[in-house]
LUMLUMLUM-545687 format. One record per residue: residue in one letter; x, y, z of N, C-alpha, C in turn; residue number from 0. Coordinates in steps of 0.001 Angstrom, whole numbers. Atoms other than C-alpha are relative to their C-alpha. Example, Ala and Ser with C-alpha at 12.3 -4.5 7.8 and 13.67 -1.06 7.14 Angstrom:
LUMLUMLUM-545687
[r 'a',[890,-1190,0],[12300,-4500,7800],[900,1200,0],0]
[r 's',[-820,-1190,-60],[13670,-1060,7140],[-770,1090,730],1]
end
This chain:
LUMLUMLUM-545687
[r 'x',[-871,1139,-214],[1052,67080,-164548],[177,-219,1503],0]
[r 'x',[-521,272,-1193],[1567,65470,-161418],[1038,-428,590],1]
[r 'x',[-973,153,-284],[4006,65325,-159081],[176,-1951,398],2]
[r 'x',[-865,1961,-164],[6485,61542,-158365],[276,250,1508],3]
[r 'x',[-293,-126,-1724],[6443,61364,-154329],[-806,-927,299],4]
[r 'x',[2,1341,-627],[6449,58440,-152135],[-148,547,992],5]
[r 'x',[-209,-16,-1290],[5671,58411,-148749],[913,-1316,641],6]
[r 'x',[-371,960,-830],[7958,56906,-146690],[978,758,693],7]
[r 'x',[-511,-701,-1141],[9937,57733,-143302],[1271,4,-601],8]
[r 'x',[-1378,-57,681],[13211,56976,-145409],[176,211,-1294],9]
[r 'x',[-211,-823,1306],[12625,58564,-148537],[916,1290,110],10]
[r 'x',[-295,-1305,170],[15374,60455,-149399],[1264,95,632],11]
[r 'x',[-1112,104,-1028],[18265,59202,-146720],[536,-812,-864],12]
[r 'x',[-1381,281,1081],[21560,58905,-148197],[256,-1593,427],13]
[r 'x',[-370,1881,-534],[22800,54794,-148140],[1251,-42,-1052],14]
[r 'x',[-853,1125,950],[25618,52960,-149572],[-515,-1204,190],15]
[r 'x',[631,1943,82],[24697,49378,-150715],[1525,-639,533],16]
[r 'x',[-1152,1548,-91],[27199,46781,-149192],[-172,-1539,-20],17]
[r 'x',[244,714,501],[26121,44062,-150573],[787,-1582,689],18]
[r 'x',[-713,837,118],[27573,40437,-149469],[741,-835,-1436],19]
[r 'x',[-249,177,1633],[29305,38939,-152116],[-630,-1882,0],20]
[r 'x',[896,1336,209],[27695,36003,-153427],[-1585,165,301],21]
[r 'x',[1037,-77,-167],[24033,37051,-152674],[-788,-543,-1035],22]
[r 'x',[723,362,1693],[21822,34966,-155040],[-1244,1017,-31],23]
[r 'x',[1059,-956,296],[19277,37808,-154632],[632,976,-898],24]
[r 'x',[-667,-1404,704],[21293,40251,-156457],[354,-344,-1318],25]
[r 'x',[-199,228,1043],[22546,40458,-159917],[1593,582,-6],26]
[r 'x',[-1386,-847,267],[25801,42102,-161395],[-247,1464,176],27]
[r 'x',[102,-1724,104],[24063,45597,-161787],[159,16,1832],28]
[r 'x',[-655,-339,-937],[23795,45311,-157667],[1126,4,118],29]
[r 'x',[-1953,-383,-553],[27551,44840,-157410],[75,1475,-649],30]
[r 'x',[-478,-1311,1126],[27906,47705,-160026],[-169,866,683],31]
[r 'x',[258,-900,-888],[26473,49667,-157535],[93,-115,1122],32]
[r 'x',[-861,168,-1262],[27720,48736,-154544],[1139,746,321],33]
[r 'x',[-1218,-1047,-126],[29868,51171,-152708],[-290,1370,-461],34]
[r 'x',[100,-976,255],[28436,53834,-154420],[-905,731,875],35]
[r 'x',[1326,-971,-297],[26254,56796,-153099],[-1440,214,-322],36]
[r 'x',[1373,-146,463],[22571,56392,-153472],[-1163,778,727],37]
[r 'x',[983,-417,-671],[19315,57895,-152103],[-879,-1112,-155],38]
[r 'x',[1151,676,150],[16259,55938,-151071],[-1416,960,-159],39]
[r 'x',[1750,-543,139],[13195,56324,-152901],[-1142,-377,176],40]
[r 'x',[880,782,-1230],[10928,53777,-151152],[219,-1284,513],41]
[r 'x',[-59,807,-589],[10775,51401,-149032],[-850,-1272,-699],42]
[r 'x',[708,1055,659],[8846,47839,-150438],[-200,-1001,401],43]
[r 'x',[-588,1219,-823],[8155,44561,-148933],[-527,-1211,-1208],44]
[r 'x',[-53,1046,781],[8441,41535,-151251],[246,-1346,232],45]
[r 'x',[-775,1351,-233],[8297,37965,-150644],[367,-54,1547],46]
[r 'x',[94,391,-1375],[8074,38475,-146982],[1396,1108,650],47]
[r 'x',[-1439,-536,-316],[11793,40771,-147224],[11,1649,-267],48]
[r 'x',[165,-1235,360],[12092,44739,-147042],[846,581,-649],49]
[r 'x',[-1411,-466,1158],[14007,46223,-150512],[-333,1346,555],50]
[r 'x',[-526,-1466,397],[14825,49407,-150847],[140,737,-1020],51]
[r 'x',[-99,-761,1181],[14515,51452,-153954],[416,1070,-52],52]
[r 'x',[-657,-1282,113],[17514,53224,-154568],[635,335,-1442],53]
[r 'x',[-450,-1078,1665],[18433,56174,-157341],[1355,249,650],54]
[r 'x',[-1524,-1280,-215],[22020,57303,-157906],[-385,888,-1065],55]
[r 'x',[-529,-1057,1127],[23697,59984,-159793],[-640,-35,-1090],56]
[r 'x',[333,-149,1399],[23062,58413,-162955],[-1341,-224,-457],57]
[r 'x',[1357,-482,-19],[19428,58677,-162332],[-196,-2202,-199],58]
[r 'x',[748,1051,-92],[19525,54706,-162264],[-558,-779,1368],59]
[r 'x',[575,206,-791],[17487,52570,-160084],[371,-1385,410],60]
[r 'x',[-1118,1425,-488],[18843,49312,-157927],[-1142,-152,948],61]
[r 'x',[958,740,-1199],[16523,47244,-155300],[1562,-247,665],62]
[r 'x',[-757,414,-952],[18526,46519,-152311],[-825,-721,956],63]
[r 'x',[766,329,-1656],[17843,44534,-148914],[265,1072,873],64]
[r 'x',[-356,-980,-1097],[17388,47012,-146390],[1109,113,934],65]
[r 'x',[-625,221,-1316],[19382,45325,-144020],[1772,317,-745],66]
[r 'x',[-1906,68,432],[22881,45566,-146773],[41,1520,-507],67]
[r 'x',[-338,-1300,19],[22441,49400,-146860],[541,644,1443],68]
[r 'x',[-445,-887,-713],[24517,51622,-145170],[-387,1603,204],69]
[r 'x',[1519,-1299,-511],[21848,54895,-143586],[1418,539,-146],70]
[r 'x',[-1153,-1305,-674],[23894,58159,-143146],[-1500,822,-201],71]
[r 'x',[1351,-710,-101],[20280,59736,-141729],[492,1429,214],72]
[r 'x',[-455,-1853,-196],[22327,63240,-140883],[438,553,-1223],73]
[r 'x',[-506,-1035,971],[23097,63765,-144477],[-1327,589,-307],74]
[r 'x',[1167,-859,914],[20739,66512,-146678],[-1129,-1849,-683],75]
[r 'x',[649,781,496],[17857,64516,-147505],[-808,312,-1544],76]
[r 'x',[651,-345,1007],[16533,64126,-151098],[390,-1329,-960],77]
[r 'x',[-591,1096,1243],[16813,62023,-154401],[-260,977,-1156],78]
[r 'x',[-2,-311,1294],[17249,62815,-158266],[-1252,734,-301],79]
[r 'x',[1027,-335,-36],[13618,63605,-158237],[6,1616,803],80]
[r 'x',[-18,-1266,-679],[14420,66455,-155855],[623,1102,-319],81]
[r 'x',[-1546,-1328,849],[17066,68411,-158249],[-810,29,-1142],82]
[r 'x',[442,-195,1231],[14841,68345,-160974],[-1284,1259,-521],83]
end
């Protein structure tokens, strides 16, 4: 079986999503997760814009814009994938 690993320079750095409110890119599940604690598990560029593919806790998965995450690059780096 093979291993699930991404390359990327920010795989793995802790973010909160802060989201604007009203973003027509987003849905309700982004708000839902907004504010919370996530890890990024890659980086993506779509449509000309760079998401973010982040896991929380509950092992679910949220696109963000790069630019409405909040980095904290000095925490432990890892994601869900990395406790398993």
């Amino acid at each position: 079986m093979s291993e699930h690993r991404h390359q990327t320079p920010l795989r793995g750095i802790k973010v909160i999503p802060r989201p604007a409110p009203g973003q027509p890119d987003y849905t309700e599940v982004n708000y839902r997760y907004a504010g919370k604690v996530g890890h990024i598990h890659e980086v993506v560029g779509i449509g000309g814009k760079r998401l973010a593919k982040v896991g929380f806790d509950d092992r679910k998965i949220v696109y963000y814009l790069l630019d409405d995450l909040e980095l904290d690059a000095d925490a432990e780096k890892g994601t869900f994938h990395d406790r398993t």
